[in-house]
C-alpha positions in Angstrom: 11.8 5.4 6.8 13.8 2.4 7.5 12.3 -1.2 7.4 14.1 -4.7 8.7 12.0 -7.4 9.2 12.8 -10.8 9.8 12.2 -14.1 8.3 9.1 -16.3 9.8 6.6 -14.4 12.0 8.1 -10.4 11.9 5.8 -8.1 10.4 6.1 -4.2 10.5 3.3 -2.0 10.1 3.4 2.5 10.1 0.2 4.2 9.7 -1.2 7.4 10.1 -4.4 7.8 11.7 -4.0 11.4 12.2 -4.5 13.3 8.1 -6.9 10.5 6.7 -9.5 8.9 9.1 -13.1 9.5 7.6 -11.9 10.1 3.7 -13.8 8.8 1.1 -11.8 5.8 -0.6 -13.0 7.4 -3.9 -11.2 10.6 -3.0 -8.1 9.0 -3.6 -6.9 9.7 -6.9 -3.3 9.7 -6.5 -0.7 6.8 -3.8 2.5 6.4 -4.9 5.8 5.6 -3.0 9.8 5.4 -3.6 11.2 1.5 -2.1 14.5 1.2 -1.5 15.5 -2.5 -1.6 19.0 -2.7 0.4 19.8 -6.3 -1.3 22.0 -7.5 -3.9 19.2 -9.6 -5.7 15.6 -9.1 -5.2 14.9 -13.1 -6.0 12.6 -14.2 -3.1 12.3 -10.2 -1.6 8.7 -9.2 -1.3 8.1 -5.2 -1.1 6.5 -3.0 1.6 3.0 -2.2 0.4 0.3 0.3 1.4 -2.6 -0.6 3.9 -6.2 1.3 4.1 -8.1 0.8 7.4 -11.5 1.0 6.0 -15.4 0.7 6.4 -16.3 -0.7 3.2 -19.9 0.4 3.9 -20.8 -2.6 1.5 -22.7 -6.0 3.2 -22.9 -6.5 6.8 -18.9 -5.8 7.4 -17.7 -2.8 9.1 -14.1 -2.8 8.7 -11.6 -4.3 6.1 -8.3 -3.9 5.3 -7.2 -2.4 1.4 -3.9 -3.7 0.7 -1.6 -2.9 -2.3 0.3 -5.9 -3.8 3.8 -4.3 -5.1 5.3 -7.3 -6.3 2.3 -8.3 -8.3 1.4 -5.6 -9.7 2.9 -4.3 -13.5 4.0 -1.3 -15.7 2.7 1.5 -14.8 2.0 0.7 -11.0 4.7 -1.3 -10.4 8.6 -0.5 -12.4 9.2 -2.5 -15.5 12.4 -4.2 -13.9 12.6 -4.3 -10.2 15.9 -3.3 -9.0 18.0 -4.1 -5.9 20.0 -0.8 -4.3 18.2 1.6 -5.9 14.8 3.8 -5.3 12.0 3.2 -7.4 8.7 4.5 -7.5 5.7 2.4 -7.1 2.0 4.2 -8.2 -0.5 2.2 -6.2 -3.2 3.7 -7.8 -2.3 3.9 -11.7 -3.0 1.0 -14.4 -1.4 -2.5 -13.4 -2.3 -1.9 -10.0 -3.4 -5.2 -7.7 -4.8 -4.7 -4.8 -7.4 -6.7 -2.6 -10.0 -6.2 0.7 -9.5 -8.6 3.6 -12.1 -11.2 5.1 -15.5 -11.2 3.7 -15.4 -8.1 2.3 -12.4 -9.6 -0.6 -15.0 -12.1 -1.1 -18.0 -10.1 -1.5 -16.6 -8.1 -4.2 -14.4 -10.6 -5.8 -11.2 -8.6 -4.9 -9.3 -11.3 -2.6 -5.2 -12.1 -2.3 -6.3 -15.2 -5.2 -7.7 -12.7 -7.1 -6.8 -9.3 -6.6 -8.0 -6.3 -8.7 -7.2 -2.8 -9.9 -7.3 0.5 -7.8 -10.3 1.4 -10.1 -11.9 -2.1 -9.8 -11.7 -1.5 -6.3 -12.7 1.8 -5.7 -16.0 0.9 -8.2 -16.8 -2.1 -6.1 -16.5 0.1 -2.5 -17.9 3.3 -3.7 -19.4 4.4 -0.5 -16.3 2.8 1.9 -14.1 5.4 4.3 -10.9 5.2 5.9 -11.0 4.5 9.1 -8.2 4.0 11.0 -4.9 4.7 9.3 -3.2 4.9 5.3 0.1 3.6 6.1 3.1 0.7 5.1 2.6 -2.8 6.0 5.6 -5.2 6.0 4.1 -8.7 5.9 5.8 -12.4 7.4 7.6 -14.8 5.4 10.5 -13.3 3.8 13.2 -10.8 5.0 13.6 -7.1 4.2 15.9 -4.5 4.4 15.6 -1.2 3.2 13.3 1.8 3.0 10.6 4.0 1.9 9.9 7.4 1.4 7.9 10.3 -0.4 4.1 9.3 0.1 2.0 10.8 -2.0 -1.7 11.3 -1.2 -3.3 13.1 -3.7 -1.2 16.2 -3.7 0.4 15.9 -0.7 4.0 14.2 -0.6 4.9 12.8 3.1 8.9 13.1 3.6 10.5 10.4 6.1 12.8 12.6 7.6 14.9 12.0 10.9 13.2 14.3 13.2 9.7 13.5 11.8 8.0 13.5 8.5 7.7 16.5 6.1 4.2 17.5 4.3 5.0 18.9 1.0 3.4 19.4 -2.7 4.7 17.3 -5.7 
């Protein structure tokens, strides 16, 4: 799936609301994704990362947003050596992972962009939250980006960006 977004205010977001509304966060055991970065130097280029629509079913909030930090997470979430023109794999959910939960709910369980935490960390500190809305990319302001992602994997289901739609298939 191709991404271009702008400097300033441009922010893309694709989510499925569809195969994941209502699944327990703790369910998840497996997210990783392929980036292609169409650049020559990825100095200053932030990455697209995965957002979770979710009822945290923690304090007095009933939605938050779980977002994946690709460029600040390490080896074995994130590649050792980021590389421009090439697709490499990102595991959201392995070690080196940083993620964190918008608005009061990052605060609550100390999980914020400041201070972001592991997919474990996180799925320990929300063990009763659900997905509500959509698991999809996010594409945030402040820096261009062009170039791609592909091969979702949710648990053990891989969804293929395709021209005429997206594919469903088994690692």
């Amino acid at each position: 799936m191709g991404i271009i977004v702008g400097d300033g205010t441009d922010k893309i977001a694709f989510g499925n609301e569809t195969n994941f509304a209502e699944l327990p966060i703790n369910d998840l055991t497996t997210l990783k994704y392929w980036v292609y970065a169409g650049t020559n130097s990825m100095s200053g280029v932030s990455l697209p990362g995965i957002n979770i629509e979710a009822d945290p079913n923690v304090g007095s909030v009933d939605d938050t947003t779980l977002v994946y930090l690709p460029d600040s997470s390490i080896s074995p979430s994130a590649p050792a050596v980021r590389l421009p023109n090439t697709w490499q794999q990102y595991d959201a959910s392995a070690a080196g992972s940083k993620w964190y939960a918008t608005g009061a709910t990052g605060s609550l369980i100390n999980c914020t962009l400041i201070t972001p935490c592991s997919f474990a960390d996180l799925k320990t500190a929300l063990p009763d939250a659900v997905i509500t809305y959509s698991l999809g990319f996010s594409k945030s302001s402040g820096n261009a980006f062009i170039g791609a992602v592909d091969g979702l994997q949710v648990n053990n289901t891989v969804y293929d960006f395709e021209p005429y739609g997206v594919r469903k298939t088994t690692p």
